[in-house]
C-alpha positions as CSV (number, residue, x, y, z in Angstrom):
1,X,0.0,0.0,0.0
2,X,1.5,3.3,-1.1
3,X,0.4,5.7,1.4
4,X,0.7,9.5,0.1
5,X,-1.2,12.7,0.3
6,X,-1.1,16.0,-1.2
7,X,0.2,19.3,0.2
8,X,-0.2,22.9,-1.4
9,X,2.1,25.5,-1.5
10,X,0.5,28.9,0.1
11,X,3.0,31.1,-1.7
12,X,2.9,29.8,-5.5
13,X,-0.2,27.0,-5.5
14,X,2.0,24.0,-6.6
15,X,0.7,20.6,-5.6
16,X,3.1,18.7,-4.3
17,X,2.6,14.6,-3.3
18,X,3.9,13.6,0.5
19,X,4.9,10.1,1.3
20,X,3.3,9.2,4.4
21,X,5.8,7.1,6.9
22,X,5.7,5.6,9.9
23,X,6.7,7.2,12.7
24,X,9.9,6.5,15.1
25,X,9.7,6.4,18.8
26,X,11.4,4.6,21.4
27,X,10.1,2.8,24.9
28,X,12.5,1.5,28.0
29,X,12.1,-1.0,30.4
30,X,14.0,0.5,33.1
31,X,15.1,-1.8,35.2
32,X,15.5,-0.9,39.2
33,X,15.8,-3.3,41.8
34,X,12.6,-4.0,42.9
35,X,11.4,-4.2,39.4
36,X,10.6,-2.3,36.5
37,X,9.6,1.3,35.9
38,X,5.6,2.0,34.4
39,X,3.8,4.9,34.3
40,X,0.4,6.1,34.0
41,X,-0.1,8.3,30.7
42,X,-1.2,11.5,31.7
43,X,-2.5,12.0,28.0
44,X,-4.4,9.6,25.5
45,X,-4.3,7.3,25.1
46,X,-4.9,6.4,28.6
47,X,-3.9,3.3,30.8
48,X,-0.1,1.9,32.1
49,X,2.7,2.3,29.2
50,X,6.6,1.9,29.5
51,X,8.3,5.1,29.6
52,X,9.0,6.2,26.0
53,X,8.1,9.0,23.3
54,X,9.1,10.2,20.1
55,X,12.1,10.7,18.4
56,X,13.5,14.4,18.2
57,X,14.8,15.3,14.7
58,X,18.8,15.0,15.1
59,X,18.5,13.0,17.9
60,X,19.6,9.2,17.8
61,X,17.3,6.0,19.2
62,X,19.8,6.3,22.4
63,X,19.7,9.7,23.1
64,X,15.7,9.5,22.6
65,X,15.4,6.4,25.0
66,X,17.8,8.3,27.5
67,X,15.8,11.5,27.6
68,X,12.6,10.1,27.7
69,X,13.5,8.2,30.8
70,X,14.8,11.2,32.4
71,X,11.5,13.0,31.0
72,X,9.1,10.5,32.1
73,X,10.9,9.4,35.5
74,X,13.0,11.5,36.9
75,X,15.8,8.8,36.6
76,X,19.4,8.5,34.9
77,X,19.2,5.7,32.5
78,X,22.0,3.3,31.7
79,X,21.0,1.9,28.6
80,X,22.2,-2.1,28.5
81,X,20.9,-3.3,25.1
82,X,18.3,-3.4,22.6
83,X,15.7,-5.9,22.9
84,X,13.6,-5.4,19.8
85,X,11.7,-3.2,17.1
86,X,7.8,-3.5,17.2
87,X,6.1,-1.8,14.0
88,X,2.7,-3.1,13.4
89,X,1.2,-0.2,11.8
90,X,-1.9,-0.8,14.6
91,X,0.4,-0.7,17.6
92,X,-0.5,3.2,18.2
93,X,-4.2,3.8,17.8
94,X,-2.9,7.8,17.4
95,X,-0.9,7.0,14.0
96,X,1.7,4.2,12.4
97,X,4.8,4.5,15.0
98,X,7.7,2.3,14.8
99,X,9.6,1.8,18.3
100,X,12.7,0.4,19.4
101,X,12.6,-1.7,22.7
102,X,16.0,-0.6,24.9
103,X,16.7,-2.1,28.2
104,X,18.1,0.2,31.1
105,X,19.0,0.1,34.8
106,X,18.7,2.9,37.1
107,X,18.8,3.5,40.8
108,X,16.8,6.1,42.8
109,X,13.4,6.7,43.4
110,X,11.2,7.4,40.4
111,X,9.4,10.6,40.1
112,X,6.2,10.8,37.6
113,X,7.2,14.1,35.3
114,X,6.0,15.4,31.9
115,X,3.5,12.4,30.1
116,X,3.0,10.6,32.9
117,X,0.7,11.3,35.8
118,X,1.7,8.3,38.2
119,X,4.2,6.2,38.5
120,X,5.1,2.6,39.5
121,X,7.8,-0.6,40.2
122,X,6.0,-3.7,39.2
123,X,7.0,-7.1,38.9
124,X,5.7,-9.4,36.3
125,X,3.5,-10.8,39.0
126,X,1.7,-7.3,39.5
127,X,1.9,-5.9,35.9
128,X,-1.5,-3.5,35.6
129,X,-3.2,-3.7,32.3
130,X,-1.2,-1.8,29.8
131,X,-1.3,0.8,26.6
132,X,-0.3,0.0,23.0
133,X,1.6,-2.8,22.9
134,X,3.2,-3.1,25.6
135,X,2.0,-6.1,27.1
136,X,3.8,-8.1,23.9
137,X,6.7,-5.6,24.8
138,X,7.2,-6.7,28.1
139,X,6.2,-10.8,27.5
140,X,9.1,-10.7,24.8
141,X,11.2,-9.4,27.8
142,X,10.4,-11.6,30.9
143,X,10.5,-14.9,28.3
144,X,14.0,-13.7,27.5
145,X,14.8,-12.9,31.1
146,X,13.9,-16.7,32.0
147,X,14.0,-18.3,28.7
């Protein structure tokens, strides 16, 4: 499916055709030692999501992932590795986003700041039901933690 759209130019009329593409965010499952970080999305859509956003234009996956955290928790991220991209074009009923999973300690106390209006340590035996995708996100994670 070739997804494009049309955009006029206000100075000269010109019709010009945009390519419509996915969008690229990040999330992070920051670990602590009592568990992993959540938060409560202060915006829609609502419910429990891993800390995460978009990407900033001139700003790399890593530097995303590592400012979001600090954005969205209050805490200095360590990032450890990559676990995976998720990009069904479904996966963000807001519009086609593409993430990339990274995996990061932290120590401290977690504060809830900018997108997120609470915040939480769970376990995999007390996860809370969860936004977008995230509850693949996070089985992909816990089978690789035991598996």
């Amino acid at each position: 499916m070739v997804a494009k759209t049309a955009k006029t130019c206000p100075a000269c009329g010109h019709i010009e055709e945009c390519w419509r593409n996915p969008v690229p965010t990040v999330d992070i499952i920051i670990e602590l030692e009592k568990g992993i970080v959540l938060i409560r999305r202060k915006n829609p859509p609502p419910g429990w999501a891993l800390p995460g956003g978009f990407v900033d234009y001139g700003e790399s996956l890593e530097e995303a992932a590592v400012r979001e955290a600090r954005e969205e928790t209050g805490l200095d991220v360590t990032l450890l590795r990559q676990l995976h991209t998720y990009s069904r074009p479904d996966r963000d009923p807001r519009q086609h986003t593409i993430t990339t999973v990274f995996i990061g300690r932290a120590s401290g106390k977690p504060m809830a700041g900018d997108d997120a209006g609470e915040i939480g340590v769970f376990t995999r035996e007390t996860l809370p039901a969860l936004a977008f995708d995230h509850a693949e996100i996070l089985a992909d994670y816990f089978e690789g933690e035991t598996g």
